[in-house]
C-alpha positions in Angstrom: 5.5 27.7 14.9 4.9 25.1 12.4 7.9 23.0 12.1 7.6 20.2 9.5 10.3 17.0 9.0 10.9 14.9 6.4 13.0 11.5 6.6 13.8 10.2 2.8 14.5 6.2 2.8 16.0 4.8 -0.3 16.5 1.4 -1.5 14.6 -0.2 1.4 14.6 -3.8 1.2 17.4 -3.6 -1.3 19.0 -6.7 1.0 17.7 -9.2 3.2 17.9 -7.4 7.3 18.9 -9.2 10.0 16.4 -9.3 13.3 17.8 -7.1 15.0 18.3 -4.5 12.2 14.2 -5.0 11.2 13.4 -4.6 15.0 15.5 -1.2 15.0 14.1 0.5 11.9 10.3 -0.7 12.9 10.8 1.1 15.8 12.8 4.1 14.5 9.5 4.4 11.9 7.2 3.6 14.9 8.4 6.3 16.9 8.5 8.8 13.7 5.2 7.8 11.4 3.0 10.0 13.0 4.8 13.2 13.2 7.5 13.3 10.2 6.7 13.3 6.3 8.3 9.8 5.1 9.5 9.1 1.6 10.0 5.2 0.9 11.8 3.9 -2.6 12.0 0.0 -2.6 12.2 -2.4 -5.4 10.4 -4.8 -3.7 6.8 -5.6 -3.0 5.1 -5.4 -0.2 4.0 -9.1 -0.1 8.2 -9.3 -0.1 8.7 -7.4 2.8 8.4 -10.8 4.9 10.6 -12.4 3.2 13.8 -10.1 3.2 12.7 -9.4 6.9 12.7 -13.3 7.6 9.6 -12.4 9.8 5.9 -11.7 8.6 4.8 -9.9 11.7 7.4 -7.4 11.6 6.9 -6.7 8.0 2.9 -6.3 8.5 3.6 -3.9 11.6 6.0 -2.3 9.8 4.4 -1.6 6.5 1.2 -0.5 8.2 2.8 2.6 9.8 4.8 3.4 6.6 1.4 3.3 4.5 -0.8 5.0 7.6 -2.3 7.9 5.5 0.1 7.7 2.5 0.6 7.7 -1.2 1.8 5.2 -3.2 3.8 6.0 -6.2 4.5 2.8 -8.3 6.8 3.6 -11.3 7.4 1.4 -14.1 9.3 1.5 -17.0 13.3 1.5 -17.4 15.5 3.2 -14.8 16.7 6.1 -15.1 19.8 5.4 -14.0 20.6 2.5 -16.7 19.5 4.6 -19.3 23.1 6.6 -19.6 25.1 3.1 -19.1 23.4 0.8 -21.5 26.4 1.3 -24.4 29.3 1.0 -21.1 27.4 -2.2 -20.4 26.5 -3.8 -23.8 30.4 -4.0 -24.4 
């Protein structure tokens, strides 16, 4: 029986993590990249990653099992979400 996962992870990077919170979720995705479907949305960089990680060697491990045999998706343009709120925030 094939039996397919998917983990979505939104707004990664969205705040600086601590150490121990980085060291957790690299290995939650090292123990997962292989053998689940991932979907990543970040507002960041890449080349960021070390900095809201506080540690570049983390960061490298880490994005090179999230972008093993991927696709990125960059997006540009206005969000979506802002769209409906610019009159509520213009005021």
């Amino acid at each position: 029986m094939l039996r397919e996962n998917l983990i979505v992870i939104d707004d990664v990077m969205l705040f600086p993590l601590e150490k121990n919170v980085a060291v957790a979720f690299f290995n939650f995705i090292k123990q997962i990249y292989e053998s689940t479907s991932i979907i990543v949305t970040t507002n960041k960089k890449p080349t960021e990653w070390a900095k809201m990680l506080e540690d570049e060697v983390i960061a490298t491990a880490l994005l090179d099992r999230i972008l093993y045999r991927c696709e990125v998706i960059n997006l540009t343009g206005e969000s979506y979400r802002m769209q409906n709120r610019k009159t509520f925030l213009d005021k």
